[in-house]
C-alpha positions in Angstrom: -49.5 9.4 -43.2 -45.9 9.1 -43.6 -45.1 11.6 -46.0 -40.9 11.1 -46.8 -41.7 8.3 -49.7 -43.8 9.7 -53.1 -46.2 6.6 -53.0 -49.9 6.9 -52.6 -51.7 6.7 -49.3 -52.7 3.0 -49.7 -49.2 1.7 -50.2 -47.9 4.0 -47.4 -51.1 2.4 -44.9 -49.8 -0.6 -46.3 -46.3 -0.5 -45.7 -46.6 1.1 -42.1 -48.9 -2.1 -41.2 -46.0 -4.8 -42.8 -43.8 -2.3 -40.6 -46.0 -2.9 -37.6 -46.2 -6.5 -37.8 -42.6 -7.0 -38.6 -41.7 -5.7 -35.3 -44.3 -7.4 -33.4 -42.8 -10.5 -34.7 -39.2 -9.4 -33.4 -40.4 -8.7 -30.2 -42.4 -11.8 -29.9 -39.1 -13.8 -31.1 -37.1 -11.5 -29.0 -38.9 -11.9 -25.6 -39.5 -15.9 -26.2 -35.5 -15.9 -26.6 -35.1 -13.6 -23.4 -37.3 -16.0 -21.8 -35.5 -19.2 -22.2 -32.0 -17.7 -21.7 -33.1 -15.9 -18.3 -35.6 -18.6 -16.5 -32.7 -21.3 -15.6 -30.6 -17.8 -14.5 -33.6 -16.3 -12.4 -34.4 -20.0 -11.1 -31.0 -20.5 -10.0 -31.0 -17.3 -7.8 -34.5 -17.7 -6.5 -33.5 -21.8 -5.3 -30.3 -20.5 -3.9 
């Protein structure tokens, strides 16, 4: 496991999976936010 912080394995599974979902939630945010913003642009250009 990830061996830079002194806690035991469990916490360190634990905290790697928190990290894990974190960022699947900032990419799921992240792309729904890249979606609306870019659709109206890349409909725009493909209507032209």
């Amino acid at each position: 496991m990830i061996e830079s912080v002194p806690f035991p394995a469990p916490v360190q599974a634990t905290l790697l999976v928190g990290v894990i979902l974190v960022q699947a939630v900032a990419l799921y945010v992240g792309y729904g936010v890249l979606e609306r913003v870019a659709m109206p642009l890349i409909e725009t250009i493909t209507d032209a």
